[in-house]
N, C-alpha and C positions, 0 to 999 in steps of 0.2 A: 132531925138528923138524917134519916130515911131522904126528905127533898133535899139534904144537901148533896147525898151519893150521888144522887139522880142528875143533882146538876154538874158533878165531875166529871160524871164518863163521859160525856160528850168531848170536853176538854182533852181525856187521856186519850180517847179515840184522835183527836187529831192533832197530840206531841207526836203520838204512836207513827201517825202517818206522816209527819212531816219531811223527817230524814231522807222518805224513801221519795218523795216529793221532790226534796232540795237533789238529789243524786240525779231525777233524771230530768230537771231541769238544769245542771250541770251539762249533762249528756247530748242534750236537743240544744244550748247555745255553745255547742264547742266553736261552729264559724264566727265568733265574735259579734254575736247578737246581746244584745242586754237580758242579762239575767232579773228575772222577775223580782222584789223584795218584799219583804212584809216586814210592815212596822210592828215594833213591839205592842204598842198600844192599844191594838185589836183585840187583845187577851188581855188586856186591864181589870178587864170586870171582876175577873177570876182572880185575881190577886187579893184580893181584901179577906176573900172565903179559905184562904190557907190556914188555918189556925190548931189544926189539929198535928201530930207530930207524923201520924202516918201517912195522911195525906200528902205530909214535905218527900216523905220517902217516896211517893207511889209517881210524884211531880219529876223525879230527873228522869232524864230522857236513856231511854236503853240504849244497848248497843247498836252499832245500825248495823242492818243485815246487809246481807250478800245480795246483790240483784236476783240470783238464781234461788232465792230463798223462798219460805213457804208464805204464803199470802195472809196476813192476818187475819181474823176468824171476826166478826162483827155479831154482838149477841146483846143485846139487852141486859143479860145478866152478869156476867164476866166476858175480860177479853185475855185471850194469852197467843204470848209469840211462841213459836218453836223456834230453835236455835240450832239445834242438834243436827240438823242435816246442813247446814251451812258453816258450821263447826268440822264436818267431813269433808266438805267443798274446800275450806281453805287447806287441809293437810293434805288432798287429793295435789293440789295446787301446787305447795312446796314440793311435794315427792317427784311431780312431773320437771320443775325445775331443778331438781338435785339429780334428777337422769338426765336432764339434757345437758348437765356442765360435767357431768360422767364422764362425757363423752370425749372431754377433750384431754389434753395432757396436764397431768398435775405437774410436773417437773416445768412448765411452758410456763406456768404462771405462777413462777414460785417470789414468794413477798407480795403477790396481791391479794390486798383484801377486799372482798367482793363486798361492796359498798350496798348496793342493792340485791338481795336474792331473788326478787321474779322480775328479773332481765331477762325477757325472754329474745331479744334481738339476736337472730344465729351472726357467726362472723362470717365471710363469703372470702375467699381463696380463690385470686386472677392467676391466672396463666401466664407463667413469663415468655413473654415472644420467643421467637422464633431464633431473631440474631441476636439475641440476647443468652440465648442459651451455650455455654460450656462444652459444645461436641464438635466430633468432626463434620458433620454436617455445617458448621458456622462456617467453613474453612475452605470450601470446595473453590469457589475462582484462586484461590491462594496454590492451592495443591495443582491446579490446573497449569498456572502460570510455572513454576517452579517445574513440574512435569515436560511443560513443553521448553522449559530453557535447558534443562538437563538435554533433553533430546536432542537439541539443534547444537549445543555442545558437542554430546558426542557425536552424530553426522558431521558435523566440521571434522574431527580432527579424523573419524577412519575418511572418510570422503578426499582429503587431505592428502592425507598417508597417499591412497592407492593412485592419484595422479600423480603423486611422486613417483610411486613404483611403476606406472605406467612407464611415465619417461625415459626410468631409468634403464628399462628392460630396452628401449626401441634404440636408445644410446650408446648401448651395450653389444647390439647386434649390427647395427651401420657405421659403429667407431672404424673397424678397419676398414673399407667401404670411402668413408669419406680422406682418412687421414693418407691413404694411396693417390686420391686423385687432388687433392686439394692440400696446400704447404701450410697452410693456418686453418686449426677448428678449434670453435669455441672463444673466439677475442669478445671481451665484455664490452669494449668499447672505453674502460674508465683511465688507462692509461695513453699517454700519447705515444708510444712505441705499438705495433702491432705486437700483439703476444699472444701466444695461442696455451687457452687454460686445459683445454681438453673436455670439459663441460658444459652442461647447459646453464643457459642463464634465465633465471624463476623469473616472469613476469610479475605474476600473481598467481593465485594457490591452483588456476587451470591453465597456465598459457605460459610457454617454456618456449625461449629463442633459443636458436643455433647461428651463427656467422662462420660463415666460411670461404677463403677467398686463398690468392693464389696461385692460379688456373690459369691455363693457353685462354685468349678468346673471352675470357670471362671475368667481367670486374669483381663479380663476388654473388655469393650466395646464401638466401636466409632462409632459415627451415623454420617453422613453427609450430608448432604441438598446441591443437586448439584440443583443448578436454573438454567434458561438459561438466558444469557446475556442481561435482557432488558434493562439495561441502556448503555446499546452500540445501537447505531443506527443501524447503518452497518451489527449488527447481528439481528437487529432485519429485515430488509429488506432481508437478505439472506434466515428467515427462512419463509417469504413471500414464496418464492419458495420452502424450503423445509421442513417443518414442522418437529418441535422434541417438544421431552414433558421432565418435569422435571425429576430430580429423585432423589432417595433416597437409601444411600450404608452405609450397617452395615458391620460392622468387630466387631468379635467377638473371641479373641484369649482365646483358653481352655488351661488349664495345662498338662503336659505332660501325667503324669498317669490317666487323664479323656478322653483320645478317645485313639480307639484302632486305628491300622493301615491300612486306606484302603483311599481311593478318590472316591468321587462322584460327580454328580453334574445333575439338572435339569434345563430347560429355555426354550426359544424361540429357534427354529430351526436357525435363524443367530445369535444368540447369544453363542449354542454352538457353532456352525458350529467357531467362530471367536476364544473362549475362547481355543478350542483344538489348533488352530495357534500357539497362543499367550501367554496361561499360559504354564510352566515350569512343573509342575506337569502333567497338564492334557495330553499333546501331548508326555508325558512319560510314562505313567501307563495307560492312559485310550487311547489306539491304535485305537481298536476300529472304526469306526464310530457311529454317533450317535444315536441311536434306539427308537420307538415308543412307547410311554407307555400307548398305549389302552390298552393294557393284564393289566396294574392297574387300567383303569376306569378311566383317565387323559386324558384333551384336545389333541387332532392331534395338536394343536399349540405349544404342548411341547416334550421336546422331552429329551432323558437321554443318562447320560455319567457313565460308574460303572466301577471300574477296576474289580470287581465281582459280580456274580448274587448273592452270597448270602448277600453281600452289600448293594444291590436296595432290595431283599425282607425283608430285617431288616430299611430300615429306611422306604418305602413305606405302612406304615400302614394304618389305615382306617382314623385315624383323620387328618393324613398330605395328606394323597389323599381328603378330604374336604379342606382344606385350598387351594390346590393347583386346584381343578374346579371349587371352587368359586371364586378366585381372580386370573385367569388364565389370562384375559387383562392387570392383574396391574405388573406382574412376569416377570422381565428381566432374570433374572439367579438366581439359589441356589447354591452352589460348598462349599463342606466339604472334607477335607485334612489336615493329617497330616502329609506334603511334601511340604506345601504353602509355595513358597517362590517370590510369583509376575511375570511378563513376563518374557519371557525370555530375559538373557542379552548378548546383541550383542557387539561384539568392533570390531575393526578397525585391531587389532592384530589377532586375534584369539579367540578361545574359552577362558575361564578363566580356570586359573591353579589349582583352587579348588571348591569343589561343594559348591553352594548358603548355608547358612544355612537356615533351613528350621523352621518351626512352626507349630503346628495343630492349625487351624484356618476354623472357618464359615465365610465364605462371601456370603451377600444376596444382592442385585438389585432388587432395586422396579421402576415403571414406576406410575408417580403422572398423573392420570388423567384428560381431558381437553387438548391433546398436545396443549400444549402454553397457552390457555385460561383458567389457574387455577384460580379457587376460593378457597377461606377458606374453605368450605364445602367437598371439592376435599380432602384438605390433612385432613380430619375427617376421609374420606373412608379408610385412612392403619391404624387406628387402628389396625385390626385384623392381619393384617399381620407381625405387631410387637408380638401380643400373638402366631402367630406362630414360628416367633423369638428365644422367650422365651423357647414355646416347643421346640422347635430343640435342643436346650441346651440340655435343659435334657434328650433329645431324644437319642443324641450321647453319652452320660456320661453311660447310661444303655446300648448301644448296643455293644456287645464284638463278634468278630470271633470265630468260633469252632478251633479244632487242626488242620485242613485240610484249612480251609483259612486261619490260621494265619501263614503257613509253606507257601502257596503260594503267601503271602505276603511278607514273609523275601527274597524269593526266589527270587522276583520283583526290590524290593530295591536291593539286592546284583547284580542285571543283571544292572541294572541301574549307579549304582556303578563303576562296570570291564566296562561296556563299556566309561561310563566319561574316565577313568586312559588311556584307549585304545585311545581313543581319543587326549588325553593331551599328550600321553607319547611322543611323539617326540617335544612336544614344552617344557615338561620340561627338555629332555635331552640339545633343545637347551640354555635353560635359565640354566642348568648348568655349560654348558660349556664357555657361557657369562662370569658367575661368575669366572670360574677359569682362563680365559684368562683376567678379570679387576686383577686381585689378583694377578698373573704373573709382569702385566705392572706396575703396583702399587708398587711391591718388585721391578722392575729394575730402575724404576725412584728412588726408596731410594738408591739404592746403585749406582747408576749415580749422585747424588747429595751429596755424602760423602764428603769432603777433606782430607780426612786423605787415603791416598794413602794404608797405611797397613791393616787401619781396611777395607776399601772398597774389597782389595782383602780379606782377612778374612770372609766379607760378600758374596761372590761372591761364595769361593771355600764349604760355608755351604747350599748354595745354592744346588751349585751342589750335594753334599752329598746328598739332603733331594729327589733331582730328580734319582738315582741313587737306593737308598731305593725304594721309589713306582715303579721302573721297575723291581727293584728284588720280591715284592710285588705280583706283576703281574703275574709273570714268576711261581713262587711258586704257585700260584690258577691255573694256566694252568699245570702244572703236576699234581697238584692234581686230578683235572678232567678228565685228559686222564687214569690217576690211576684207577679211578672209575668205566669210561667207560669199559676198561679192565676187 
């Protein structure tokens, strides 16, 4: 009995050890290597020698421990497990995982039943983006856009507002002024009887007409109210950086036999400097550069355009040299011409094939003081430069050329005249010859689209006839002039 103990333990020694075997060959083929097996049959031997009843007991296999468990004891004599520290190990275990589900909300996870308790997987909580989030921060181009349409709303309508009240102020102080010199102010133009409204008429939200007509001398006259764009935003931020001031532009067209012929004109040094560019007239008659008119007692900030001196000392008289050094700040341009026919005209083609027609016409430019910051009080100050207005009328209807300027005024126009034709004359030879080659093609499509075979030659051989005539035509003026020449 003694040799059958002896032959047990070995056995019990490696039930003992096998669990902890199988676990960490579990452990070392987790990458999906084959796990090692052992056949049952290796332990056969030992089966037959079970026959005691204790022996059956001492044969099941314990529990299996904890890897962190105590190492079994190898003795000859007895073997024993300890359990008890890995009995601590596992409650250590549970209590670690009953603090960490502590942690969360019991109300969050209400009706689940925690299927596993050493789940120890924490849950991880992303960040909801940026434009995903519920603030005002998500909002800012929206706030922006809406900010800046309120804005340009209200600048529209004060911007609005004050060019109306501009006008109305400057309408309010020349009403008597013009309705003394002139039988009609204010006709719209919308009925066909002249009728005088007494008011201005809105172009658009900066540009206010006056028509005014009625007059000795004068076919009529149109006042204009150029504002600057306050009900624009964008213009009003521009002129932040570059300041301009209002203004105010009469046109005043005289009848033909009330101004004699000649061009003048007075302003600002960039004002002519730009006007000789740009008018048609001026940068034809008045070559020139622009000259100083101290020798009249006028500001260095004006400066004259004449296509003759006896021109400047007939209109430069004493009263218009006071109009012109007292309101010498408020003065863009004067320019009298009966040649006005506005900038000149560019095309794409070329010159044009006939001169502008033209008008004797006053045109004055006034600058409204305060640039940008007008008040009503501001457009009170042209009064007087309207009664200089008035005089200049009359001023030009009395002043007539001698025999000597008005021969070097015809002289002017006629130079003006031959060089236009000079000019044009190879664009209207070619716009001739256009025309007789359409006229050409035009006849041979009609008699290419005949059906009548007889009349088509018929048509054909009158043809030829009529080209056969104009070579004879030709031929005929060509001996005549060698005749001549002879």
């Amino acid at each position: 009995m003694r040799h059958l103990v002896f032959l047990l333990l070995p056995a019990l020694l490696l039930l003992l050890a096998l669990p902890d075997t199988r676990g960490r060959y579990n452990d070392d083929f987790d990458d999906g290597e084959d796990i090692a097996e052992f056949d049952d049959n290796d332990f056969a031997e030992f089966e037959d020698v079970s026959e005691d009843p204790a022996v059956d007991v001492e044969k099941e296999p314990p529990p299996r421990p904890a890897p962190s468990s105590t190492p079994v004891e190898d003795d000859e004599d007895e073997a024993t497990v300890e359990n008890e520290d890995g009995q601590d190990e596992f409650e250590d275990t549970d209590a670690q995982d009953q603090d960490m589900y502590n942690k969360y909300d019991t109300d969050e996870f209400e009706g689940y039943e925690k299927s596993n308790p050493s789940f120890k997987d924490t849950l991880i909580y992303r960040e909801v983006p940026a434009h995903l989030q519920n603030s005002w921060e998500s909002y800012y181009m929206e706030i922006l856009m809406v900010t800046g349409l309120l804005a340009y709303i209200m600048n529209y309508i004060i911007g609005k507002n004050k060019n109306s009240r501009l006008a109305q102020a400057w309408f309010n102080s020349h009403r008597e002024l013009l309705e003394s010199n002139f039988a009609l102010v204010g006709d719209d133009g919308t009925s066909k009887e002249a009728t005088s409204t007494g008011k201005l008429n809105q172009e658009n939200e900066h540009i206010y007409n006056l028509w005014c007509s009625g007059r000795v001398c004068c076919e009529g006259m149109l006042i204009q109210l150029k504002f600057l764009k306050r009900q624009d935003l964008l213009n009003v931020l521009a002129r932040m950086m570059r300041p301009t001031c209002d203004q105010v532009q009469v046109r005043v067209t005289l009848n033909d036999e009330d101004m004699d012929t000649f061009v003048f004109a007075v302003g600002s040094r960039k004002a002519m400097a730009r006007m000789q560019k740009e008018m048609q007239d001026l940068s034809e008659f008045c070559g020139d550069k622009p000259k100083s008119g101290a020798k009249y007692g006028i500001p260095d900030s004006l400066t004259i355009l004449s296509e003759m001196g006896e021109v400047t000392d007939g209109v430069m008289d004493n009263k218009m040299v006071h109009y012109l050094t007292s309101h010498a700040d408020k003065i863009e341009s004067i320019h009298f011409s009966d040649q006005f026919s506005g900038p000149k005209v560019m095309q794409e083609e070329g010159q044009p094939l006939k001169l502008p027609e033209t008008k004797k016409t006053l045109l004055f430019t006034f600058n409204v003081p305060g640039m940008g910051n007008t008040s009503p009080k501001d457009m009170d100050s042209l009064l007087p430069l309207m009664n200089m207005v008035i005089y200049s009328i009359d001023k030009v209807k009395k002043l007539r050329l001698n025999r000597e300027g008005k021969q070097k005024a015809d002289r002017n126009r006629a130079r003006v005249e031959e060089n236009f034709l000079k000019q044009t004359h190879a664009q209207r030879q070619e716009a001739a010859q256009t025309r007789r080659e359409e006229k050409k093609r035009a006849e041979k499509e009609r008699i290419m689209n005949e059906e009548d075979p007889e009349r088509q030659r018929r048509l054909e051989e009158a043809a030829q006839r009529r080209e056969q005539k104009k070579m004879e035509k030709k031929q005929m003026k060509m001996k005549q002039i060698k005749v001549k020449a002879m």
